[in-house]
ROVOLO-957839 format. One record per residue (C-alpha): residue in one letter; x, y, z. Coordinates in pm, whole numbers. Example, Ala and Ser with C-alpha at 12.3 -4.5 7.8 and 13.67 -1.06 7.14 Angstrom:
2
{code:A u:1230 v:-450 w:780}
{code:S u:1367 v:-106 w:714}
! end
This chain:
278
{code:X u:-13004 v:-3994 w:6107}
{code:X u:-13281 v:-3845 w:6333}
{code:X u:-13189 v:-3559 w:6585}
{code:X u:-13417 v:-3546 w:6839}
{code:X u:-13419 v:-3269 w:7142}
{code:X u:-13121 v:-3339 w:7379}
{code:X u:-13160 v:-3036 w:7638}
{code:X u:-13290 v:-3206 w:7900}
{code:X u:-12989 v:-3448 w:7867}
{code:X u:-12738 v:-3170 w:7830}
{code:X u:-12827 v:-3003 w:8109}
{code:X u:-12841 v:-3312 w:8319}
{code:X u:-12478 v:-3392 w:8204}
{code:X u:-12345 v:-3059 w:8265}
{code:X u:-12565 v:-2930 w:8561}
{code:X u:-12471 v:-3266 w:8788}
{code:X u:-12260 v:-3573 w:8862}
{code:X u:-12455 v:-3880 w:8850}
{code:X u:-12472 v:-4087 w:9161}
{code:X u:-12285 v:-4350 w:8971}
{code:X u:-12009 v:-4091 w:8836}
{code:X u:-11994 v:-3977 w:9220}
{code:X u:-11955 v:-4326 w:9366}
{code:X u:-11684 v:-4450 w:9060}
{code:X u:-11360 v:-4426 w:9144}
{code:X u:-11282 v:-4300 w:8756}
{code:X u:-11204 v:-3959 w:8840}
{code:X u:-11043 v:-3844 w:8489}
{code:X u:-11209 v:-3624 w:8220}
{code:X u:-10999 v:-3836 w:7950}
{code:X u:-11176 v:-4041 w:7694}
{code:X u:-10981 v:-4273 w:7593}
{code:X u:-11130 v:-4303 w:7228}
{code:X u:-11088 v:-3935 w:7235}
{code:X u:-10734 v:-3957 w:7324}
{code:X u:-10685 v:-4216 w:7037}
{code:X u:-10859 v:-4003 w:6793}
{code:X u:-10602 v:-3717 w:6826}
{code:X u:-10305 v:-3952 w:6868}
{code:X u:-10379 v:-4024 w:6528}
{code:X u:-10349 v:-3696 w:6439}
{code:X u:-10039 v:-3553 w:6649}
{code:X u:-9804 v:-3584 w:6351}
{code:X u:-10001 v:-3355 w:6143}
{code:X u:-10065 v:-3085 w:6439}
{code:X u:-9845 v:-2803 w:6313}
{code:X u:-9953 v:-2871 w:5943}
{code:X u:-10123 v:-2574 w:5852}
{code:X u:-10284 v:-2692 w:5573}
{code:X u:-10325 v:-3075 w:5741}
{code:X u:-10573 v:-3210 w:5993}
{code:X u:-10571 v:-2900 w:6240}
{code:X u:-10570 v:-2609 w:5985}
{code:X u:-10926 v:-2472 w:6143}
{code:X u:-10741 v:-2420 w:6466}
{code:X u:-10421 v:-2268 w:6307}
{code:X u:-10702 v:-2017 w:6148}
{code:X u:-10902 v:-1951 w:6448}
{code:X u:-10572 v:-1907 w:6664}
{code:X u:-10542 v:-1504 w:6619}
{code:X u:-10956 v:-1507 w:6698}
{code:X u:-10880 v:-1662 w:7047}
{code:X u:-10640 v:-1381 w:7164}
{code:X u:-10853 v:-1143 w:7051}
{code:X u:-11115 v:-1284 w:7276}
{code:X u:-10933 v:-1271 w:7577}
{code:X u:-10797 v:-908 w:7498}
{code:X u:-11136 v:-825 w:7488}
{code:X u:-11249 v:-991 w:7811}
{code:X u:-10948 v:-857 w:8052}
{code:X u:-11033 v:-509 w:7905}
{code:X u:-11393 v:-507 w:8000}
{code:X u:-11267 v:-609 w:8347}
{code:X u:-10934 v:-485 w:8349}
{code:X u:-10709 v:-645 w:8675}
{code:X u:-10418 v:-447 w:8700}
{code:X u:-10224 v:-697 w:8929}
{code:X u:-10164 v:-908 w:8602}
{code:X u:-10161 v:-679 w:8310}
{code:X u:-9793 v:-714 w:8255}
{code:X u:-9723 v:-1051 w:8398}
{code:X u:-10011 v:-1316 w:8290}
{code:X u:-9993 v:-1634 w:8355}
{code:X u:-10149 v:-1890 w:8128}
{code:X u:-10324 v:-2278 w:8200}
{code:X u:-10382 v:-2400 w:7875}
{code:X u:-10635 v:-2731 w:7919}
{code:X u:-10602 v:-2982 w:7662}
{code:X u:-10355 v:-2790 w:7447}
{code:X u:-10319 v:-3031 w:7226}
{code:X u:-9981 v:-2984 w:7007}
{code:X u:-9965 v:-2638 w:7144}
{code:X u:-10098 v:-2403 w:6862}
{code:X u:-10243 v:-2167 w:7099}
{code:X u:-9974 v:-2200 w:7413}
{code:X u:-9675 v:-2115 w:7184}
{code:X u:-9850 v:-1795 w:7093}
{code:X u:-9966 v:-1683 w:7419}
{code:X u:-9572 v:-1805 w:7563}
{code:X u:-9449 v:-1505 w:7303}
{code:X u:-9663 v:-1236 w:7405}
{code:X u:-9468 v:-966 w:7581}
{code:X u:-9696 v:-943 w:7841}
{code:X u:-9678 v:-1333 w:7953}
{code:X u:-9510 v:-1433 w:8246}
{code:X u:-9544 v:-1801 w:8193}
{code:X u:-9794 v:-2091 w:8010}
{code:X u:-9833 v:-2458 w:8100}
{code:X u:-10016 v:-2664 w:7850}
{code:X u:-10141 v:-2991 w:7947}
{code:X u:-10277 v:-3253 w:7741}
{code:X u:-10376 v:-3604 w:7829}
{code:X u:-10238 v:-3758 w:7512}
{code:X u:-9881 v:-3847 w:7492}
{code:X u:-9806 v:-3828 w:7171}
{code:X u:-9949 v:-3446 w:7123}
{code:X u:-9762 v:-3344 w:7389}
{code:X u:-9431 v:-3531 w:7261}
{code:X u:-9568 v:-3318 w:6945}
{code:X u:-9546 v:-2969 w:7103}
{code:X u:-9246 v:-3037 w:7292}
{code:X u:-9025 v:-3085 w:7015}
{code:X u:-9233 v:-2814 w:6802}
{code:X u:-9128 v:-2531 w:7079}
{code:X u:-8787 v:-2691 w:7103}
{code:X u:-8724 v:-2466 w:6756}
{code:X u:-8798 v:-2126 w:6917}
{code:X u:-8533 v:-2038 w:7161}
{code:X u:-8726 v:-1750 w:7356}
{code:X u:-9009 v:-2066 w:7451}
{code:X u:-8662 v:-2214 w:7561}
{code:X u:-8647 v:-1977 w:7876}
{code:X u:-8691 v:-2091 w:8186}
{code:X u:-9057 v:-2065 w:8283}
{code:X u:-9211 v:-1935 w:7957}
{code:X u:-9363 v:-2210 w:7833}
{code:X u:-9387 v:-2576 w:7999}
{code:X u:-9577 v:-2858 w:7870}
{code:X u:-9762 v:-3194 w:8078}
{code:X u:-9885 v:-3480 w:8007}
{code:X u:-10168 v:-3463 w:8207}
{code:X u:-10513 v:-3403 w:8290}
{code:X u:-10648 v:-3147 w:8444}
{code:X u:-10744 v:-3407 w:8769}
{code:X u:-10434 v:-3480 w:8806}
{code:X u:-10273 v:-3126 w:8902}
{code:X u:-10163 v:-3074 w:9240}
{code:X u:-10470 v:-2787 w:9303}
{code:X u:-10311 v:-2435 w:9340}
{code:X u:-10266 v:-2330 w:9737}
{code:X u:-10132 v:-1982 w:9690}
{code:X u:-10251 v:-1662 w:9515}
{code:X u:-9907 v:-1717 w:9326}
{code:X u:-9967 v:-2050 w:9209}
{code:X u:-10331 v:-1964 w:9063}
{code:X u:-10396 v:-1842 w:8654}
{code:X u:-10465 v:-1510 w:8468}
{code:X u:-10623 v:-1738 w:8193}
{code:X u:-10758 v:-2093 w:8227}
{code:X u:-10826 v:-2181 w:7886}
{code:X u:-11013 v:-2453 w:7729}
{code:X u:-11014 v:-2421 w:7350}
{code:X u:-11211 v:-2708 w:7135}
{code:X u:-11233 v:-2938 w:7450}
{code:X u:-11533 v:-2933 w:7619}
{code:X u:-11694 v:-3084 w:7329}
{code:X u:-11492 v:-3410 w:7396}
{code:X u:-11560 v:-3460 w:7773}
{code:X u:-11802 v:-3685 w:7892}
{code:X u:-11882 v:-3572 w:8181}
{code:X u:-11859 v:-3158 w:8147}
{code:X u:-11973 v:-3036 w:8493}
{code:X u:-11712 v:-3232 w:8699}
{code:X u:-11459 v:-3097 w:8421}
{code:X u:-11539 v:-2751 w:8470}
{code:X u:-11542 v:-2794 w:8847}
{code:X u:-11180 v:-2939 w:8814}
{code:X u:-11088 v:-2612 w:8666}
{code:X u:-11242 v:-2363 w:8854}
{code:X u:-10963 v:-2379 w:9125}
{code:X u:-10690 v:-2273 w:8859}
{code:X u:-10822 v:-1923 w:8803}
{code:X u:-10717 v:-1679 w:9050}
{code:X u:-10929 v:-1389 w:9193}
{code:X u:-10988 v:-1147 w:8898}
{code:X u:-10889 v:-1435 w:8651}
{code:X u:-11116 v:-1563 w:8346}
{code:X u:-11171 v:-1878 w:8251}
{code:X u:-11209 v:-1879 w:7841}
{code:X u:-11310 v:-2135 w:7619}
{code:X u:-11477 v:-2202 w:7322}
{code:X u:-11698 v:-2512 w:7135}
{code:X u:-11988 v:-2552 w:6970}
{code:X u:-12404 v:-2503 w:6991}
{code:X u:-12560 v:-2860 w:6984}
{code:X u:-12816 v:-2678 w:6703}
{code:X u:-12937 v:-2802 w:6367}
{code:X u:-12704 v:-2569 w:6178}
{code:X u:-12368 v:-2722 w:6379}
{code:X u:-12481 v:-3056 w:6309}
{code:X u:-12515 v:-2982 w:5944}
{code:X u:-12172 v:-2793 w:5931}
{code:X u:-11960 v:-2958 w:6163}
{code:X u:-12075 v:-3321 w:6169}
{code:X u:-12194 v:-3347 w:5773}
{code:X u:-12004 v:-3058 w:5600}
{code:X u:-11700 v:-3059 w:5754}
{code:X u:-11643 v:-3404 w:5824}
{code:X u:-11786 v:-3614 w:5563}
{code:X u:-11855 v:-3348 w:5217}
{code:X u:-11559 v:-3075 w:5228}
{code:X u:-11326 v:-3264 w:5478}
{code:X u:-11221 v:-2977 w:5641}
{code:X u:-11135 v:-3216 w:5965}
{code:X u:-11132 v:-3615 w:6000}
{code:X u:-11470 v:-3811 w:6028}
{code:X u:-11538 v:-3849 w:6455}
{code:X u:-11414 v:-3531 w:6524}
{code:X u:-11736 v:-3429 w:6670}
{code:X u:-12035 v:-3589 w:6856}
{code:X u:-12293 v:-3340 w:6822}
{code:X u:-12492 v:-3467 w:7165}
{code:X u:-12181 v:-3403 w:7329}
{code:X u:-12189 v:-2972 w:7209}
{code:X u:-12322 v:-2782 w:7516}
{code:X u:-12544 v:-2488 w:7415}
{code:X u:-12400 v:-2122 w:7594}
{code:X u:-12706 v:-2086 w:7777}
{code:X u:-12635 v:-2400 w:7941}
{code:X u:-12311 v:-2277 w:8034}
{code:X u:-12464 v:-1937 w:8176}
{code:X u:-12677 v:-2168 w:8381}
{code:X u:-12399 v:-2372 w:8523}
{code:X u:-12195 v:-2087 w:8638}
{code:X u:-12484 v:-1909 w:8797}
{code:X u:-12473 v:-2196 w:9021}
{code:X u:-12103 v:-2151 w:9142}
{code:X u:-12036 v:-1901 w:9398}
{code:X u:-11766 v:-1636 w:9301}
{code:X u:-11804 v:-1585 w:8918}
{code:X u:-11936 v:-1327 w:8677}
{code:X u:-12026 v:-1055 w:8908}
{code:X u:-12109 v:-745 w:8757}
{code:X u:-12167 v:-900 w:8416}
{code:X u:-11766 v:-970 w:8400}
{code:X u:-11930 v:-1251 w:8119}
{code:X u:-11861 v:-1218 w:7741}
{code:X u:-11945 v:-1460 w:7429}
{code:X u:-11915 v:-1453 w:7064}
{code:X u:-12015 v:-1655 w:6783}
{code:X u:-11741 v:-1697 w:6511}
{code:X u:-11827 v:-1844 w:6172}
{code:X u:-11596 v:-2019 w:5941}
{code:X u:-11608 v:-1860 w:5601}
{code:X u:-11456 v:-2112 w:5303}
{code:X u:-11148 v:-1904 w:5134}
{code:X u:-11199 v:-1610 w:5406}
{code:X u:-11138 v:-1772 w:5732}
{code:X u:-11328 v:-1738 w:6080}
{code:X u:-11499 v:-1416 w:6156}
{code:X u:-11666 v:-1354 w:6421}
{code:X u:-12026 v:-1314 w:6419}
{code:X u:-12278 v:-1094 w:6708}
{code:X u:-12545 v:-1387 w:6789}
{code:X u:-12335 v:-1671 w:6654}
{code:X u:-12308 v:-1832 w:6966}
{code:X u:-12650 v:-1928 w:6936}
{code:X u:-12604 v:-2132 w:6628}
{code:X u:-12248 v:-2281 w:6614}
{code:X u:-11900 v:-2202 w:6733}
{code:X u:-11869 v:-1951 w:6970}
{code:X u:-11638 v:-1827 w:7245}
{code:X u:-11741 v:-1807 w:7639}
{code:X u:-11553 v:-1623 w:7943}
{code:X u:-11647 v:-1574 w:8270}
{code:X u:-11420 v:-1355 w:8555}
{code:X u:-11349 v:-1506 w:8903}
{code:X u:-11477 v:-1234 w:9178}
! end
């Protein structure tokens, strides 16, 4: 296999909609290949030793993210009653924990496959405080296809996109769909991967075809978007990251440790982004 640069790609993909993407009347982030991929997984979601065990392991890093970008721009209207979107949640490893935090007011999770989301419905069904009404509700859905927010009341605290952005197509239209859902003050957080030579080697060869640490197509490295790219995009959009409300991280997976974060990492592999709505 050759890598070769893909920047200028990248940043075509992310920075625009092509005219043909414009004029199609395929509006949808989904993949469908994508979607098949982790339908073949569901069953295994809440295995923590199975098919999603990374996530299950970087779970605890992603709240600790997000604790550290609302205190760097604290918002007092929502410190006590936050209200989660959880994009492509997947079996719902990360909205159950955020729907038990005692300062959550609510989480939707919404995930374009079916079967994940049949997945995390019956997984919450066994915790009897995600039973209450309001604290955690799942959709089958992509993000296109929510009703976009008209109120204050019906925007997020925290738009999250955790180990998705790597699977879209088309990002820039994707983020776009998104923006709407963060209300004023709000952060959008999400994390994926550098398209580098050191995530190709541990994501695409390591993990998926020495160790196995996750199931061969996973990951298509020209599909990783580099955080610099992401800076770029959202110095294009009105509204966001005003007085450096923008944080990243790199996190590293350590074998028998665990994920650690890492200062600089997001230049080289996994890493987390947030930006604040002004």
């Amino acid at each position: 296999m050759v890598i070769r640069p893909t920047t200028s790609r990248n940043l075509s993909r992310l920075l625009r909609i092509s005219t043909r993407r414009r004029l199609s009347s395929q509006k949808s982030s989904v993949d469908a290949a994508e979607v098949s991929h982790f339908d073949n997984l569901a069953s295994t979601w809440w295995d923590p030793y199975g098919s999603s065990r990374l996530l299950h392991q970087m779970n605890p890093l992603r709240h600790d993210f997000i604790s550290s970008c609302i205190e760097s721009q604290p918002d007092p209207t929502s410190s006590n009653h936050r209200r989660y979107l959880d994009v492509g949640c997947g079996g719902g490893i990360f909205a159950e924990s955020a729907a038990r935090l005692p300062q959550t007011k609510s989480v939707v999770g919404i995930d374009p496959s079916n079967q994940v989301i049949s997945v995390a419905k019956a997984h919450a069904r066994q915790d009897p405080l995600l039973l209450e009404p309001g604290r955690l509700e799942y959709q089958n859905k992509a993000v296109e296809d929510l009703v976009l927010p008209r109120t204050l009341e019906e925007q997020y605290d925290v738009v999250s996109l955790f180990e998705v952005i790597e699977h879209i197509s088309w990002p820039a239209p994707f983020l776009s769909s998104c923006l709407p859902f963060v209300k004023s003050g709000g952060w959008l957080i999400l994390s994926t991967i550098a398209r580098t030579w050191t995530s190709w080697l541990t994501t695409n060869v390591v993990a998926e075809e020495i160790v196995r640490l996750v199931p061969r197509g996973t990951h298509e490295w020209s599909k990783y978007i580099n955080e610099q790219e992401l800076r770029k995009f959202f110095r294009a959009q009105d509204g966001w990251g005003r007085d450096g409300a923008l944080k990243s991280q790199g996190c590293v997976y350590v074998p028998a440790v665990g994920w650690r974060m890492v200062s600089g990492g997001e230049k080289m592999g996994n890493y987390f982004f947030g930006i604040r709505k002004d």
